[in-house]
C-alpha positions as CSV (number, residue, x, y, z in Angstrom):
1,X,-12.1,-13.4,9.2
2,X,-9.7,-11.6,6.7
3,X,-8.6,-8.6,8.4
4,X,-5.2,-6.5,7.9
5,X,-5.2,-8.7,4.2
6,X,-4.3,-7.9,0.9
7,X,-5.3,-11.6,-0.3
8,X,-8.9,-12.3,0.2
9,X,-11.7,-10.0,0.7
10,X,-10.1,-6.4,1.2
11,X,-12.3,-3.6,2.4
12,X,-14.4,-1.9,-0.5
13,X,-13.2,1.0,-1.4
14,X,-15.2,4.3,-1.5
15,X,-13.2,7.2,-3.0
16,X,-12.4,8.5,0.1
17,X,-9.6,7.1,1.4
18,X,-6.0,9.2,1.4
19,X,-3.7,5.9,1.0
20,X,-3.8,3.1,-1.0
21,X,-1.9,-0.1,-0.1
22,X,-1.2,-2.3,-3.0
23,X,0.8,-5.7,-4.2
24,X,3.3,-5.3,-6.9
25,X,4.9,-8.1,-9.0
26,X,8.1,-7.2,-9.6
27,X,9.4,-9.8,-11.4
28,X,13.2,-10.4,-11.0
29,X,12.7,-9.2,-7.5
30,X,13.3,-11.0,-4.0
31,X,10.5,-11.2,-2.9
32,X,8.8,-11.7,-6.6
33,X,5.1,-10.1,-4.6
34,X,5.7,-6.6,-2.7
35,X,3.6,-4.1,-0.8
36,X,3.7,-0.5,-1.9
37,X,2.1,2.9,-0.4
38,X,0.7,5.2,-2.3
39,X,-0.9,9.1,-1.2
40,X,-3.5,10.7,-2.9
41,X,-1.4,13.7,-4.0
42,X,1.5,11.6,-5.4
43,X,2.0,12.0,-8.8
44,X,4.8,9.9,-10.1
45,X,3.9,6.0,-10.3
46,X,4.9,3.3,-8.6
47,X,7.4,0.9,-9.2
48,X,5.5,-1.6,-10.8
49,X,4.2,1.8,-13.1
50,X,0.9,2.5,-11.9
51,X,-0.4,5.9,-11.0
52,X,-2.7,6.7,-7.8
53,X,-5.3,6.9,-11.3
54,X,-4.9,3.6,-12.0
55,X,-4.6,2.2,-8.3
56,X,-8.0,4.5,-7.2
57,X,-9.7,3.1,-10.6
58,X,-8.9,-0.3,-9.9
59,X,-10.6,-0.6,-6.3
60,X,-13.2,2.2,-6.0
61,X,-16.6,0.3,-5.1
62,X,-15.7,-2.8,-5.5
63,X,-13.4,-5.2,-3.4
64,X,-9.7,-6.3,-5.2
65,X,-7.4,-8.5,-3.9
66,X,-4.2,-7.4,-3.7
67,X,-5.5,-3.6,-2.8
68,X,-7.5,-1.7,-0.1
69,X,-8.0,2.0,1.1
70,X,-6.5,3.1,3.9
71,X,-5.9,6.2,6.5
72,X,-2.5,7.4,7.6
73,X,-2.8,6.5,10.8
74,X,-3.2,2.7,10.0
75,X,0.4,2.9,8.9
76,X,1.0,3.5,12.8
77,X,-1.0,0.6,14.2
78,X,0.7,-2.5,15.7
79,X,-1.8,-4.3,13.7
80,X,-0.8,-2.9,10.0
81,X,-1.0,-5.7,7.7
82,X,-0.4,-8.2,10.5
83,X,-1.4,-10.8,7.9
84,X,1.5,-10.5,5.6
85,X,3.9,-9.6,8.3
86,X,3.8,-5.8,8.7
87,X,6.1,-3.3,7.4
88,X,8.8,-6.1,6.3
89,X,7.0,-6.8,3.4
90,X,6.6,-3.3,2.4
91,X,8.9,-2.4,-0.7
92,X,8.1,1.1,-1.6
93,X,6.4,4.3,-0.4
94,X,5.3,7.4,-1.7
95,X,7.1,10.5,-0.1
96,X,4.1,11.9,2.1
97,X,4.2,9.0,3.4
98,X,7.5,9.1,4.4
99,X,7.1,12.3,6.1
100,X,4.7,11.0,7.7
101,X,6.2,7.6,9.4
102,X,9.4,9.8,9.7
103,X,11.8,7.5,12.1
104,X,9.4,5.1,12.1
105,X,9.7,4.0,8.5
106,X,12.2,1.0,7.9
107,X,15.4,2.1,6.3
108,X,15.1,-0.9,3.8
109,X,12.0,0.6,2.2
110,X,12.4,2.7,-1.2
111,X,10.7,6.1,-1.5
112,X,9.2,7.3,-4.6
């Protein structure tokens, strides 16, 4: 089974998730592979210079490695991305989702 995974077989997406949690190679970086959060009403880009366009046209019906749908309160759940190690591995975020993790967000993680 390949659940809470980025790698292999990520759930479909359907156009109606609010989130979208997605690897970015940022070269020159430590570590070179790094998980960002995006909302549905951001409207900068990421890091790695895609948009939530981009992201949502990349992954609706259709399952891509390296990107899957999610709800807000999955960023919440002890299992969130158990696979690759949880929040550590989380890089950036959009700032709704900031807001929403409030304290519970790492200080180590960069907001867009």
């Amino acid at each position: 089974m390949f659940l809470h995974s980025l790698e292999e077989f990520p759930h479909t997406g359907c156009g109606c998730f609010r989130i979208i949690i997605f690897k970015m190679d940022l070269s020159g970086h430590v570590p070179s592979q790094s998980i960002g959060i995006m909302d549905r009403k951001y409207e900068g880009s990421a890091p790695d210079g895609r948009t939530w366009k981009d992201l949502y046209y990349n992954q609706t019906g259709k399952q891509t490695p390296g990107s899957t749908g999610a709800t807000f309160t999955y960023l919440k759940s002890p299992k969130f991305l158990k696979a690759h190690g949880g929040w550590e591995q989380v890089l950036w975020v959009s700032p709704n989702i900031a807001d929403f993790m409030g304290d519970g967000l790492p200080n180590t993680i960069s907001i867009g």
